[in-house]
C-alpha positions in Angstrom: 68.2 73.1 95.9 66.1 74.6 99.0 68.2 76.8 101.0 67.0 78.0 104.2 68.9 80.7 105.9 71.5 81.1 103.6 72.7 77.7 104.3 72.0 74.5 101.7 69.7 72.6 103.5 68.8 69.0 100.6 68.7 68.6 97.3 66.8 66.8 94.9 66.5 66.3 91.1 63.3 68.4 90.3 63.1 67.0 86.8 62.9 63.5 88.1 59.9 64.2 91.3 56.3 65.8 91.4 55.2 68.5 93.2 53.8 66.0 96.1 56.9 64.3 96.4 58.6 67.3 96.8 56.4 68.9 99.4 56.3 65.8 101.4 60.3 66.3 101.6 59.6 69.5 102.2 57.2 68.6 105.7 60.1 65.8 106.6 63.1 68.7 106.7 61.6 70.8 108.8 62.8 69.2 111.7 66.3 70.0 110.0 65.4 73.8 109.6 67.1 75.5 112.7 65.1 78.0 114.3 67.6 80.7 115.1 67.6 83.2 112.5 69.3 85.8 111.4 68.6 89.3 112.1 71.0 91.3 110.4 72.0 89.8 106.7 76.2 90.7 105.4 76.4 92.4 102.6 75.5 91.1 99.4 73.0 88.3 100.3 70.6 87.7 98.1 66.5 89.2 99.8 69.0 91.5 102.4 66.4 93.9 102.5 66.5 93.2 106.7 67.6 96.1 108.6 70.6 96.0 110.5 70.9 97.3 113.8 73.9 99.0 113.6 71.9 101.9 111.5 70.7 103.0 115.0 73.1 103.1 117.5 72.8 106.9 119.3 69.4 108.0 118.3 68.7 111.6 119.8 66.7 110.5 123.7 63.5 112.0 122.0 63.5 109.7 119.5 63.8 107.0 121.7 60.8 105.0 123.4 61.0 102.2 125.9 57.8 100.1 125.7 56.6 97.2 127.1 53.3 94.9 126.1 51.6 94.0 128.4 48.2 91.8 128.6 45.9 88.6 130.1 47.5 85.2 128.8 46.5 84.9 125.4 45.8 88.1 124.4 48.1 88.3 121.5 51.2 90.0 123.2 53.7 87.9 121.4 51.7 87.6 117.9 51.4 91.4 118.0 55.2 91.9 118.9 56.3 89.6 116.1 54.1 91.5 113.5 55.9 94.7 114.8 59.3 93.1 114.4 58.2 92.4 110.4 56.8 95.4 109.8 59.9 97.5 111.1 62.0 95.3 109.0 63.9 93.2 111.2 63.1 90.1 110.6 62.6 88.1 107.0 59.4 86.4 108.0 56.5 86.3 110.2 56.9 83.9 113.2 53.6 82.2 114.6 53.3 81.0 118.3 51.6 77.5 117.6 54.5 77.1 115.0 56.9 77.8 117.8 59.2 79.8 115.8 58.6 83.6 117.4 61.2 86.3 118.0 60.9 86.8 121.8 59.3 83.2 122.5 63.1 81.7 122.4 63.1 79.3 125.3 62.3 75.6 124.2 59.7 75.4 127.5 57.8 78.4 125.7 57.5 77.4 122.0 56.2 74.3 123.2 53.7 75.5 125.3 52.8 78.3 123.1 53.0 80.9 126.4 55.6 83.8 127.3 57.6 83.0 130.5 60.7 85.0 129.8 60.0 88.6 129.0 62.1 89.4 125.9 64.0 92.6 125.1 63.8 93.3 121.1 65.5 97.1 119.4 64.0 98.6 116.6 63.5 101.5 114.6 60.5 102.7 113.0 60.0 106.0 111.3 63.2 107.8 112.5 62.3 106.3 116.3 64.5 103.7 118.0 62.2 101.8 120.3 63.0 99.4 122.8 59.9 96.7 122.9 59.9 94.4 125.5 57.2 91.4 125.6 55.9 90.1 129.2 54.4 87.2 130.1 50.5 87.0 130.9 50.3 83.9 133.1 50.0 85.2 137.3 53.3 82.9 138.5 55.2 84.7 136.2 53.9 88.3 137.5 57.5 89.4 139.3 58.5 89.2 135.1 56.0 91.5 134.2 57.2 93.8 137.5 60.4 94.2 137.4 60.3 95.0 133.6 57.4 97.5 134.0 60.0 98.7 136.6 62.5 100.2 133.8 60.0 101.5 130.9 58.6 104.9 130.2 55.6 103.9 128.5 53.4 100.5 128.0 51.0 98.8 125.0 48.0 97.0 127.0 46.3 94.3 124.6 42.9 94.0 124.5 41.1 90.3 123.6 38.2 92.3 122.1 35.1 89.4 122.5 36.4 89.2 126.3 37.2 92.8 127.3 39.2 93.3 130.5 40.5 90.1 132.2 41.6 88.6 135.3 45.3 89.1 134.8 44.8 92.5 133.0 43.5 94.1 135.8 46.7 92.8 137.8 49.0 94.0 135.0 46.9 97.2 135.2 48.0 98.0 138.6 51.5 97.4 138.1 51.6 99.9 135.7 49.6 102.4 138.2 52.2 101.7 140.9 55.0 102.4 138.6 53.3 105.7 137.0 53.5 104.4 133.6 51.3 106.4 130.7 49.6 103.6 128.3 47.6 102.9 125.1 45.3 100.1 124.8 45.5 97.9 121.5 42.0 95.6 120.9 43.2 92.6 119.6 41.6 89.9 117.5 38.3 92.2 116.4 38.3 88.8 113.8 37.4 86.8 116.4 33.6 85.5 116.8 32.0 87.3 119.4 34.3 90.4 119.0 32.7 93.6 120.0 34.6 97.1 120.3 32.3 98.8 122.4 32.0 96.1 124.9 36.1 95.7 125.1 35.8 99.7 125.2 32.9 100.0 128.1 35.2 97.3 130.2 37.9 99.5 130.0 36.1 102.0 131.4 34.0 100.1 133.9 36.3 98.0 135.5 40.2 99.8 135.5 38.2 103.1 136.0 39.9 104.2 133.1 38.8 107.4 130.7 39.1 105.5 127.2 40.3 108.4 123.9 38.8 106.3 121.2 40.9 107.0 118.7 40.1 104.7 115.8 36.9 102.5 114.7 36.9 99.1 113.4 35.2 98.3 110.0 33.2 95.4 110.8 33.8 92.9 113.5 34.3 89.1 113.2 34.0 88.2 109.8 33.7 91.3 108.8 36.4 93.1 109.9 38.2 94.5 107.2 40.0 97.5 108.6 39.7 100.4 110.7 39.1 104.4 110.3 41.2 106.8 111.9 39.2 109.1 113.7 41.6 111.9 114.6 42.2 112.3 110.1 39.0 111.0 109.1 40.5 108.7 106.8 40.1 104.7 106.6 42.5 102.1 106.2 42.0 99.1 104.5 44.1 96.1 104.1 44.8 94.5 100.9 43.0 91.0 101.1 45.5 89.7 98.4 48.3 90.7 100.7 49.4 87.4 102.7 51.8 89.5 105.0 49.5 92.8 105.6 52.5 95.1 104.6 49.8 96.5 101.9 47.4 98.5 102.5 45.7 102.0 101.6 44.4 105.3 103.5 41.6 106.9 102.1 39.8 109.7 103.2 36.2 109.4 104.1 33.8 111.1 101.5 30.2 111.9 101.9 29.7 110.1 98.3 31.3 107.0 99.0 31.0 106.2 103.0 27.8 108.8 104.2 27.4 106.4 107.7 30.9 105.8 108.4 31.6 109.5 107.7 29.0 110.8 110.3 29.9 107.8 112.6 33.9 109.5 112.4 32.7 113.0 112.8 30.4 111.8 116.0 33.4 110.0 117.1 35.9 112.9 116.3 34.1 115.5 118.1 33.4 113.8 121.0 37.0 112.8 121.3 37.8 116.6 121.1 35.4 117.3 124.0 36.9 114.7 126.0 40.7 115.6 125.4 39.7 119.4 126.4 38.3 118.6 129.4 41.5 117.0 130.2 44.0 119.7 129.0 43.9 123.4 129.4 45.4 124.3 126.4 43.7 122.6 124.0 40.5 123.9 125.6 41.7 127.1 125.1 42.8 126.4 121.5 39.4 124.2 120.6 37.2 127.2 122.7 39.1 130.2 121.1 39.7 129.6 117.4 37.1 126.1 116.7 34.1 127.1 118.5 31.9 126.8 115.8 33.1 123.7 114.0 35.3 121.0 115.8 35.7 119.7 112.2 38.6 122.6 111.6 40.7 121.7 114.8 43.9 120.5 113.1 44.8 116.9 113.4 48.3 118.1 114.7 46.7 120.1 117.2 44.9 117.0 118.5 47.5 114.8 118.2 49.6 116.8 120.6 47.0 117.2 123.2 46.3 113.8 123.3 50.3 113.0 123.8 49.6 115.5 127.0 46.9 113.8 128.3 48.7 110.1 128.1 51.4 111.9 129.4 49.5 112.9 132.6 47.8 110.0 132.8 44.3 111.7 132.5 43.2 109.2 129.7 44.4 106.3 127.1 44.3 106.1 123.9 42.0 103.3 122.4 43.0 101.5 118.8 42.2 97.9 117.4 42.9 95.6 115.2 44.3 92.1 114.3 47.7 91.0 114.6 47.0 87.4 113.8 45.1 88.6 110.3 48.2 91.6 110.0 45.8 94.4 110.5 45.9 97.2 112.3 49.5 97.0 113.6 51.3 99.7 111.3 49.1 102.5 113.3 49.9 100.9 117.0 53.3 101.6 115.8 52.7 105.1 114.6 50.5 105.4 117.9 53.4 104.1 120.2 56.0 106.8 118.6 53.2 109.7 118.5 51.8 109.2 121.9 53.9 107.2 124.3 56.9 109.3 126.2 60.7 109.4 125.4 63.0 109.2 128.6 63.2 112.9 128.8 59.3 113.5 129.5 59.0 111.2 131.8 60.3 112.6 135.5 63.4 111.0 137.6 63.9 113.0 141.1 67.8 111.1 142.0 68.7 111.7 138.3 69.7 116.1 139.5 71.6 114.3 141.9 74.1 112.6 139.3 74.6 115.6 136.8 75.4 113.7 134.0 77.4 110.7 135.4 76.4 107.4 135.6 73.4 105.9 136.7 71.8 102.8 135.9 69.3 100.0 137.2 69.9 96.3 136.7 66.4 94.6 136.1 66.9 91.5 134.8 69.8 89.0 134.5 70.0 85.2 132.1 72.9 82.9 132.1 74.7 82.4 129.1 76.3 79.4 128.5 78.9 80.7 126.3 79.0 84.9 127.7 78.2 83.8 131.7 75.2 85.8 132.9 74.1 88.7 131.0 72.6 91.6 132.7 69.7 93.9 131.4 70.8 97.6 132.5 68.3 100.4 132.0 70.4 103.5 132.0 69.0 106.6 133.7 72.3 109.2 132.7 75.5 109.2 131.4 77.2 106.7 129.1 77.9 103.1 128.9 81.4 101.7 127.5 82.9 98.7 126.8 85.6 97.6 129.6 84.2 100.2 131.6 84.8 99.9 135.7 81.6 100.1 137.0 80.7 100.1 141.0 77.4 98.2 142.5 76.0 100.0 145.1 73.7 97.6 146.7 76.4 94.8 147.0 79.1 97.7 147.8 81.6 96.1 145.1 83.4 97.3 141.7 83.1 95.3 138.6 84.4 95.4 135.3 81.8 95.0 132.3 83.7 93.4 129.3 81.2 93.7 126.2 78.4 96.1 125.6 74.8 94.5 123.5 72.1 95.6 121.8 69.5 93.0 122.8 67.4 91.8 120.6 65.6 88.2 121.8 68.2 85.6 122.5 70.3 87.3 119.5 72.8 90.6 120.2 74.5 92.9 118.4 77.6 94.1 119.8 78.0 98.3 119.8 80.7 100.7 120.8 78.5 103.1 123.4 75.0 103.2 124.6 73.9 106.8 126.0 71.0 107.6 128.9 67.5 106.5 127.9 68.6 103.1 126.4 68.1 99.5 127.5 71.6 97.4 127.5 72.3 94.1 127.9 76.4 93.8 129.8 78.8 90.8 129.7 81.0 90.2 132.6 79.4 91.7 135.7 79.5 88.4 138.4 78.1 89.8 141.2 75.1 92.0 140.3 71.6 91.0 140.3 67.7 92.2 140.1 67.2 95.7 141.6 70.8 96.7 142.0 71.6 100.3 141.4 75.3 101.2 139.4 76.9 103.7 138.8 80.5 104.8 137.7 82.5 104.9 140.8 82.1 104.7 145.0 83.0 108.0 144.8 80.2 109.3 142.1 77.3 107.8 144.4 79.1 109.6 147.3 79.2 113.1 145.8 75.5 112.4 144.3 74.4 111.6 147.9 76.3 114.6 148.9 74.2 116.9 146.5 71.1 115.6 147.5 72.0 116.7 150.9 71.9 113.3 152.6 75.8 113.1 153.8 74.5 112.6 156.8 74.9 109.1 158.5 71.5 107.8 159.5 70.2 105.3 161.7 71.0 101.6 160.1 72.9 102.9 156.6 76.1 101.7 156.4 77.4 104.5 154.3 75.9 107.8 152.5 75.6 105.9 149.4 72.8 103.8 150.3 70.6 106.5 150.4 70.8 106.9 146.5 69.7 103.6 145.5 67.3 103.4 143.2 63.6 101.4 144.4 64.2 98.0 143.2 61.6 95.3 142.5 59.3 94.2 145.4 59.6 90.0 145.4 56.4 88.7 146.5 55.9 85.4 148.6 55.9 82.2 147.7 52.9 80.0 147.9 54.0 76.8 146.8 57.0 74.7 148.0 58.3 71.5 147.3 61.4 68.9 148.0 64.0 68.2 145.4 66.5 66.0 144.8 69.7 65.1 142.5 69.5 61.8 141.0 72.9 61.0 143.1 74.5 62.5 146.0 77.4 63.4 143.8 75.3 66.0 141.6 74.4 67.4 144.7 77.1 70.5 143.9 75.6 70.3 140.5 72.3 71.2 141.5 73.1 74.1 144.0 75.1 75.4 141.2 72.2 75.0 138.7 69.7 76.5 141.6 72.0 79.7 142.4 72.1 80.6 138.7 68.2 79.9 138.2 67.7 82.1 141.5 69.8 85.0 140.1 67.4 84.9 137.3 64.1 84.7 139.3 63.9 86.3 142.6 60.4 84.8 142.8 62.4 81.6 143.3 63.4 80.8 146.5 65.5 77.5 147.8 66.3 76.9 151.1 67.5 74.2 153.2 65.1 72.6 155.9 66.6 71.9 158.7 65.0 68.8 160.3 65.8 66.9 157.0 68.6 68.7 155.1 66.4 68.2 152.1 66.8 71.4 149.4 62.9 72.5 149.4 62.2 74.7 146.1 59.4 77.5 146.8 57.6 78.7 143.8 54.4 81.6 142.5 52.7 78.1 141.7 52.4 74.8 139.7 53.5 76.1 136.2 56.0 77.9 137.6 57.7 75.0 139.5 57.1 72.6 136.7 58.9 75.1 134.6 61.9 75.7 137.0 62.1 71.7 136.7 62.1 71.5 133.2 65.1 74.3 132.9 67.0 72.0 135.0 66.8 69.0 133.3 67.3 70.9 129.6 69.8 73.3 130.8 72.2 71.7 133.5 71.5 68.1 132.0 70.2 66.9 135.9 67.7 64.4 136.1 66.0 65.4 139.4 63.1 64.1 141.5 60.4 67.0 142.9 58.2 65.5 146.2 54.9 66.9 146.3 53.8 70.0 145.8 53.0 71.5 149.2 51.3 75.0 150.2 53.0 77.5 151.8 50.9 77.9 155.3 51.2 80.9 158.2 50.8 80.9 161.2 49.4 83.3 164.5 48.2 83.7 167.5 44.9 85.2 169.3 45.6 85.9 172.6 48.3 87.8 174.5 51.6 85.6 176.6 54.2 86.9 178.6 57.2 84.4 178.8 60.1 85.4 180.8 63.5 83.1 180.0 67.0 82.9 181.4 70.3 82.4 180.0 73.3 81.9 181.7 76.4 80.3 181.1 80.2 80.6 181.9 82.6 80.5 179.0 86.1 80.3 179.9 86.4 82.8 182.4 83.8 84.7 181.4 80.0 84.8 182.6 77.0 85.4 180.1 74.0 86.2 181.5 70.9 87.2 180.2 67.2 87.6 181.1 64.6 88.2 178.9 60.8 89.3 179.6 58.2 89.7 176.8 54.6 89.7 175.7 53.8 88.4 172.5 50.1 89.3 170.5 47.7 89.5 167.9 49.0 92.6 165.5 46.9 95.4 165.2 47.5 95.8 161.3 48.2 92.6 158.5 52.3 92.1 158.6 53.9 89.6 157.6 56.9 90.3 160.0 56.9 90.8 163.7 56.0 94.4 164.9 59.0 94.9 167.8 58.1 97.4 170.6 60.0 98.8 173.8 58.1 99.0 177.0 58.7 102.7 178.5 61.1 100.9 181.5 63.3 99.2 179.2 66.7 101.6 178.7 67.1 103.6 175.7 70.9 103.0 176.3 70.5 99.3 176.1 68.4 99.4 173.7 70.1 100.8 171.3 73.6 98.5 172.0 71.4 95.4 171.2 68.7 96.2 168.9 69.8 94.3 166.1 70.7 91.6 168.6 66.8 91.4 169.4 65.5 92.3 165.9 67.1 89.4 164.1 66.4 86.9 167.4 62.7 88.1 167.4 63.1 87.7 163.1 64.5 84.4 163.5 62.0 82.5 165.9 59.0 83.9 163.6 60.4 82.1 161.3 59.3 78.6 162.5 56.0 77.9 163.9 54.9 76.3 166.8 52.2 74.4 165.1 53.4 73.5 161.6 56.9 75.3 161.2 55.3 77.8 159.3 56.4 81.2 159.4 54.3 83.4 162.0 52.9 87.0 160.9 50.4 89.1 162.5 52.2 89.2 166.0 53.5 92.2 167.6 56.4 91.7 170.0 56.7 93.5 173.5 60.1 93.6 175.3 59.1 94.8 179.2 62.5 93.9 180.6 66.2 93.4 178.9 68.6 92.6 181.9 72.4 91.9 180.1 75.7 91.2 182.1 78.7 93.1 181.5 80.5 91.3 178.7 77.7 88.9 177.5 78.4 88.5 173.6 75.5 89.6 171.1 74.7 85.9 170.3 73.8 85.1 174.1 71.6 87.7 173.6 70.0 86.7 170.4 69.7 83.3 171.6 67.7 84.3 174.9 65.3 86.3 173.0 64.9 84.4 170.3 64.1 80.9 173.3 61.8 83.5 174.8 59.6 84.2 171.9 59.0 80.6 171.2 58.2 80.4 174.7 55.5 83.1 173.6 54.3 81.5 170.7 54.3 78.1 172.5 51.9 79.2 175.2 49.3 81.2 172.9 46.3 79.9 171.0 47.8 79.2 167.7 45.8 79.5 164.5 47.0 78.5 160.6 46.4 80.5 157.8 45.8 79.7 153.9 46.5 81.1 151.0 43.4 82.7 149.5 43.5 83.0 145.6 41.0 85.0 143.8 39.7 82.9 141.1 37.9 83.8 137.3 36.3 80.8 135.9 34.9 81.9 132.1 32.7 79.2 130.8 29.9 78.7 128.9 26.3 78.7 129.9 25.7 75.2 129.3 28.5 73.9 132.0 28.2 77.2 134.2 26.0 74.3 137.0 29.0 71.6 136.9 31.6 74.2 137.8 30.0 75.7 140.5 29.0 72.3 142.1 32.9 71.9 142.0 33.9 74.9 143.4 31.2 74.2 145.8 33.6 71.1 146.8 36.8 72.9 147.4 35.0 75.8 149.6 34.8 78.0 147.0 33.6 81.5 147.9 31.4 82.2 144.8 31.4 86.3 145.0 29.6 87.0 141.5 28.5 85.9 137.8 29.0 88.4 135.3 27.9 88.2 131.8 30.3 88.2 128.5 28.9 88.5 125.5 28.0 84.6 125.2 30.1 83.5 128.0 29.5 83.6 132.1 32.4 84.6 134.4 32.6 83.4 137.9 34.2 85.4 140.5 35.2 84.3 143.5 38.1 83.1 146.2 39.5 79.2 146.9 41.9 77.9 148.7 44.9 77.0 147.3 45.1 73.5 148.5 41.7 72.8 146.7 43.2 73.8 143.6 45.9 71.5 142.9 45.4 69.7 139.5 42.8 72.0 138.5 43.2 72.8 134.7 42.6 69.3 134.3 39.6 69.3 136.1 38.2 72.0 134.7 39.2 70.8 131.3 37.3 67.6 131.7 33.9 68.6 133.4 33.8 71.6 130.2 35.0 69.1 127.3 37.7 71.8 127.4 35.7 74.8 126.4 36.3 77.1 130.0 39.3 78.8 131.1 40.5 80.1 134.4 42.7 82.5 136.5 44.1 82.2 139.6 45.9 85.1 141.6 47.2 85.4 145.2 44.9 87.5 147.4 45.6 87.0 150.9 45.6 84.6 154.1 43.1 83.3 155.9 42.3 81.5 159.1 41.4 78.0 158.9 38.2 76.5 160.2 38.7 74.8 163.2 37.4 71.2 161.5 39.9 72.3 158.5 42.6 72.9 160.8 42.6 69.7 162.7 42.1 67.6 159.8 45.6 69.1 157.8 47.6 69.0 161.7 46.5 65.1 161.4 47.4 64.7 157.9 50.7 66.3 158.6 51.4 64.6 161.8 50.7 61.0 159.7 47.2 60.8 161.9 44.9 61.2 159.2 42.7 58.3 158.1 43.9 56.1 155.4 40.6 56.1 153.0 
């Protein structure tokens, strides 16, 4: 009988069948073999040896860390993150991502295509520390993922391909974590790899994210040879047992002048340079190392280090370096220790608004999934205070008060359910309807009011509807769209369907946006890029059962202008008895700085008094008409709006007004010399030498702007920027001219003008004049 999670799955009479036969059954059930499994065992099942989560409810907040791992695409985040989840005992096996069958790599889209989309909360304890992990994606349209989760966490793990170094995503992931001032430790993975060198991956982390590397352990051997790695800061070496299929074996052995003389005096080299480098960073172990060590940096005390370096990653002066190989099992037990040692709890890392609340509470919602059995689930991170079941809970952004049903642990696409969750945690709520990414809660209306109080902002300002507002906590920054296409149901009759199925996917993703275009009432999707529209497709079809139909991808062009207008417009109309009368006079130009909404000035003659009655009147009418285009409907940035006149008639409603402003400014725009803008990606080709002419003559064709050619170890890397429109389709190009041997990144860098040939030829294409070839 084979039983696969505790549930009979065949049988067969063994006495009557060979071992082949009974393999090949074996291959032919696995289809049958569900892939959830079970993370927590009941009592009395036979192997229970898998921790429950319930054994770590309310650690103390210094034993708790809130990680995420961040990296290039295929990097090993995921792989490393499942060995983690083994080690710490949570789960009975370990998952592979070509198998499909990964913790945090639940969705069906991702096991497939062997790539993270989703990042994935998972809870754990190791060593006394509870540690909440979460995995990000690496591909670019899925970079608002890796934002708004970077958003929440006190400390990060960056992994390292170690024969490629730093990559193009890495460096974007890189200064996420700058922006959000997260401390971080860097993890070189896959030192088995051919063409896998430690000091290279170290001198790119030092070159290129101007980062000062602690090199805290060395690897023994690399490629083939790797068979472990020495930890520098005790001089000892760990080796893994070769026998051992799972890596859970292996042995630390201090280094002996007998046994290992080089390795010894490569660790001491190693050691006391790292000693050097931490005391120029930190005062106090300077004074420690300078006062008592002198002499011999051998005697400083590896506690002594280990504390300083804690500082330092602390302060963001440095990051610690380790390696290993997830894939081969090695060398993640000591990221663990590394992560609990080194990385900060909630209390060391520094929260202004949080002496504002004293104590109550006060919590950011950073992600939210829809359930199909709960509704959606929202990811909380708290800040302070305490989290109940059935708790009352008020939403300041959207200024209403929910009720939050059930309380989880998260862990993948699998909870636990728990009691209470205290400040410093990461939660996952049933039953809040309303709130999405980047809203701010806390217990009450009147909590944030007597917080905002304390802070000393009671005062109403300028545009805040009330004194709550000012305590909301910074939410996630969206960017732009740069792709867009139609989509339809299969039938008007799933045309509720659909919105429903698009609300709930945009309540997910904020990078998705869906709006309605109003020349042909068609539902146009806007997307980061092809993979991420493809996807959002996919999730449509598997999730809400709709067969739809996508029109062609288009690109998201801008618009501007490069001269100055003045337009001056006239409304009036009689309503009833009453007369609205407006007149408008404006000048419209080139902005001085990049914007991507229109900069609204006041000529000096223009009244303050009426100024201030129907500024939001003029704001949203000048908003509005940048919205649309004069030459392709695209949205207009770059422009800086002058009102020199405003005259209004007693009683003329606020939409008269809107209306006359917003006529004049497409007057404006109308007039001007109009120029389109492209989205400009910055591109990393990494190919081999012997196709390194093909791709160039290629990018050569789609006005690529070749900026450099770097060298990696056996590989060339080409740097440079491409229009977006030249790059539809190109994996496949790329694939085919490099018998698949090349890879490629693609990231949004700016907008540029169009050549004037360029221009022309997409305003005939779009106007249906362009030359059937």
């Amino acid at each position: 009988m084979f039983a696969v999670n505790n549930r009979k799955v065949f049988s067969v009479p063994l006495n009557t069948m060979c071992y082949c036969k009974i393999k090949a059954i074996l291959k032919r059930s696995k289809t049958r073999v569900p892939l959830r499994r079970n993370y927590s065992s009941p009592a009395g099942v036979i192997g229970n040896d898998v921790k429950s989560l319930h054994s770590i409810i309310s650690p103390p907040v210094a034993k708790i860390r809130n990680i995420g791992i961040m990296a290039h695409i295929d990097a090993g985040k995921t792989t490393t993150t499942e060995r983690i989840l083994y080690y710490s005992g949570y789960t009975r096996s370990l998952g592979d991502v070509d198998d499909g069958d990964t913790v945090t790599d639940f969705m069906a889209q991702e096991r497939e295509r062997g790539i993270t989309i989703q990042s994935a909360a998972v809870t754990f304890d190791w060593k006394g520390y509870r540690v909440n992990l979460i995995d990000t994606p690496g591909h670019v349209d899925f970079t608002l993922e890796v934002e708004r989760c970077l958003r929440v966490l006190d400390g990060a793990v960056a992994v390292f391909d170690a024969s490629a170094g730093v990559e193009a995503q890495t460096l974007t992931v890189w200064k996420q974590a700058d922006k959000h001032k997260i401390p971080r430790i860097c993890f070189l993975n896959k030192m088995d790899k051919t063409g896998a060198s430690f000091n290279y991956a170290v001198e790119s982390i030092r070159e290129k994210l101007k980062a000062k590397p602690l090199i805290l352990q060395l690897p023994i051997g690399e490629a083939r040879t790797f068979q472990g790695v020495v930890d520098v800061v005790n001089k000892e070496k760990l080796l893994w047992n070769s026998n051992s299929g799972d890596g859970k074996d292996f042995e630390r052995k201090p280094l002996l002048e007998t046994s290992d003389p080089e390795l010894l005096k490569e660790t001491i080299e190693a050691r006391n340079s790292l000693i050097e480098q931490v005391a120029d960073l930190d005062d106090e172990f300077a004074d420690l190392v300078l006062g008592e060590f002198s002499d011999n940096f051998d005697l400083v005390p590896a506690e002594k280090l280990q504390t300083a370096i804690h500082r330092v990653t602390l302060a963001r002066a440095a990051v610690p370096v380790l390696c290993g190989s997830a894939l081969k099992n090695k060398g993640v037990q000591p990221l663990l220790d590394a992560i609990t040692m080194y990385l900060p709890s909630p209390e060391e890392r520094e929260y202004g608004f949080l002496q504002w609340y004293k104590g109550d509470l006060c919590a950011l919602a950073f992600k939210v999934l829809h359930d199909k059995q709960r509704g959606p689930l929202v990811f909380l991170r708290i800040y302070s205070g305490t989290l109940k079941p059935q708790l009352a809970i008020h939403n300041i952004n959207r200024n209403c008060t929910e009720r939050m049903s059930r309380l989880l642990l998260p862990f993948a696409d699998q909870h636990v359910e728990i009691p209470s969750l205290t400040a410093g945690n990461i939660a996952l709520t049933v039953g809040l309807k309303q709130t999405a990414t980047g809203d701010t809660i806390v217990s009450s209306k009147s909590s944030a009011l007597a917080a905002a109080r304390r802070a000393g902002r009671g005062e109403k300002k300028p545009g805040e509807n009330n004194e709550a507002e000012s305590l909301l906590l910074a939410g996630v920054e969206i960017p732009e769209p740069v792709f867009f296409c139609t989509i339809e149901p299969p039938s008007v009759a799933k045309q509720p369907d659909l919105d429903h199925a698009l609300d709930r996917l945009q309540r997910e993703d904020p990078s998705l946006k869906v709006r309605i275009d109003p020349d042909s009432g068609q539902t146009v999707l806007c997307g980061m890029g092809e993979l991420h529209i493809e996807i959002i497709h996919d999730r449509i079809k598997r999730e809400y059962g709709l067969e739809t139909y996508l029109g062609p991808l288009q690109v998201a062009y801008r618009e501007t202008i490069l001269n100055s207008v003045r337009a001056t417009d006239i409304l009036d109309r009689t309503l009833g008895d009453k007369r609205h009368f407006v007149r408008a006079d404006l000048e419209a130009r080139p902005g001085e700085a990049p914007s991507s909404r229109a900069v609204i000035e006041y000529a000096d003659c223009v009244s303050e008094d009426l100024v201030q009655a129907s500024r939001e009147a003029i704001e949203n009418a000048v908003h509005s008409a940048c919205l649309q285009g004069p030459l392709l409907g695209s949205p207009v940035q770059d422009v800086a709006i002058t009102l020199h006149s405003l005259m209004i008639h007693p009683g003329t409603s606020t939409a008269m007004v809107n209306a006359c402003v917003s006529r004049c400014v497409q007057k404006a725009l109308k007039k001007a010399e109009k120029q389109v803008l492209e989205p400009l990606m910055s591109l990393e080709v990494t190919v081999t030498g012997d196709y390194l002419s093909p791709v160039l003559a290629d990018l050569a064709q789609r006005r690529g702007n070749i900026q450099e050619i770097q060298t990696r170890q056996d590989s060339k890397v080409v740097i440079g920027f491409v229009p977006l429109a030249e790059m539809m389709g190109y994996s496949t190009v790329l694939r085919t001219l490099t018998s698949g041997s090349a890879t490629f990144a693609l990231e949004f860098s700016t907008y540029q003008a169009m050549s004037p040939q360029d221009q022309t030829a997409l305003l005939n294409q779009r106007s249906g004049l362009a030359q059937v070839l």
